[in-house]
C-alpha positions in Angstrom: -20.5 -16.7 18.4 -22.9 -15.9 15.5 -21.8 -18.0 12.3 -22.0 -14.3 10.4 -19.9 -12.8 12.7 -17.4 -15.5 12.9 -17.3 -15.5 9.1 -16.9 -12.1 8.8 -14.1 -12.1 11.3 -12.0 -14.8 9.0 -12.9 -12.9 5.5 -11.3 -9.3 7.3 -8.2 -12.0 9.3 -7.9 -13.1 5.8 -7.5 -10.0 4.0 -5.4 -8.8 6.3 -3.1 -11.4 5.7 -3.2 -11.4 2.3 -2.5 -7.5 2.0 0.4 -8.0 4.1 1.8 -11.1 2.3 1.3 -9.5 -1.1 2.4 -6.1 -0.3 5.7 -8.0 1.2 6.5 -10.3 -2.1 6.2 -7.1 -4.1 8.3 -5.1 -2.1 10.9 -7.9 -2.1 10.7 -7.9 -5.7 11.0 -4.4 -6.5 13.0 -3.3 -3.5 15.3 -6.1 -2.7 15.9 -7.5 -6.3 14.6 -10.8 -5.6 12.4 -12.7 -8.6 9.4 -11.8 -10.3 7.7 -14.7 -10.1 7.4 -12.9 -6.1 6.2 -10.1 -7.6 3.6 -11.6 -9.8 2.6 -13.6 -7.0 2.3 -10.5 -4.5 0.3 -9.1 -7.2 -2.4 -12.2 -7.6 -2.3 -12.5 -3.7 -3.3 -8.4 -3.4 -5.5 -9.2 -5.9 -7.0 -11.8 -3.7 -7.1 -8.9 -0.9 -9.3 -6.4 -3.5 -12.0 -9.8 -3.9 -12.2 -11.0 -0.1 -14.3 -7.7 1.1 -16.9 -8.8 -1.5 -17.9 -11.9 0.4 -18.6 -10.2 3.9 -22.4 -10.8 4.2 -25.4 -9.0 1.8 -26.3 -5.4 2.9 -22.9 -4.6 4.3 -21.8 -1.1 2.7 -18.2 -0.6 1.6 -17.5 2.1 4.0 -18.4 0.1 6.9 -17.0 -2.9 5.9 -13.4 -1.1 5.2 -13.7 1.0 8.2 -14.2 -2.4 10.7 -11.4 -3.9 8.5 -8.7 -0.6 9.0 -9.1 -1.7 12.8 -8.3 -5.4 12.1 -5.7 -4.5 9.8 -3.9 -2.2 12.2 -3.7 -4.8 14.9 -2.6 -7.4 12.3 0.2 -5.9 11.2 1.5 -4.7 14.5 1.1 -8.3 16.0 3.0 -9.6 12.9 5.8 -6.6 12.8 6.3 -7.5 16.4 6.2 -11.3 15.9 9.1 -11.0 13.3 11.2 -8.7 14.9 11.1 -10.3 17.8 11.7 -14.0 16.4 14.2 -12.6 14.0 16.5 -10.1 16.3 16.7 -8.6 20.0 14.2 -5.5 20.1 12.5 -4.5 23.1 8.5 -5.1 23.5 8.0 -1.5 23.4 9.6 -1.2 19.9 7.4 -2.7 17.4 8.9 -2.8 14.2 10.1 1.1 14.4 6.3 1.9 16.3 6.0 2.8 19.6 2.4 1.9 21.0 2.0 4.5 23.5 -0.9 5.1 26.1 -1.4 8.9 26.2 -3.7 10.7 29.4 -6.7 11.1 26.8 -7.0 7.4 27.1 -6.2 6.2 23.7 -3.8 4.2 22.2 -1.4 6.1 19.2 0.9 4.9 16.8 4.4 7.5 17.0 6.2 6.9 13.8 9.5 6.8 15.0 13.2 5.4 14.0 13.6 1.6 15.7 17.2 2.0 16.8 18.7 -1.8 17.8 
């Protein structure tokens, strides 16, 4: 694999991770009543998120760059919503975190928005 490509894979893995983590120690913080040292931590870490599309390689425009990274975010937070309900209680493989990943006749994959019951 090209050493841009592979570096531009890890700067949008990256982001992904860090809009997830952040956006999770705020809404601990503000939802849950936990401390706001999370929150202020969220806050530098989605910070963190805004500066890591910056680095992806000279020439890339910011449309492109956040329309290849919607794709990789999409997949990363599926892949982690299933990874912790799975680890963390008994839902099914076709519930995923409250989304159902269906496979319609047109041939591409949807996201239905729909109450996970356990």
């Amino acid at each position: 694999m090209d050493s841009t490509i592979a570096r531009s894979v890890l700067l949008f893995v990256l982001a992904g991770l860090c809009e997830i983590g952040g956006g999770y120690l705020v809404w601990l913080w503000l939802r849950e009543g936990r401390a706001v040292w999370l929150g202020a931590i969220g806050g530098l870490i989605l910070f963190l998120y805004g500066v890591l599309p910056t680095l992806q390689p000279a020439g890339a425009s910011f449309g492109r760059v956040y329309a290849a990274y919607g794709g990789i975010f999409v997949v990363l937070s599926l892949a982690l919503s299933w990874w912790i309900d799975t680890a963390y209680s008994s839902v099914s493989i076709g519930k995923i975190s409250g989304r159902t990943f269906e496979w319609r006749y047109s041939d591409r994959a949807t996201i239905s928005f729909a109450r996970c019951t356990r």
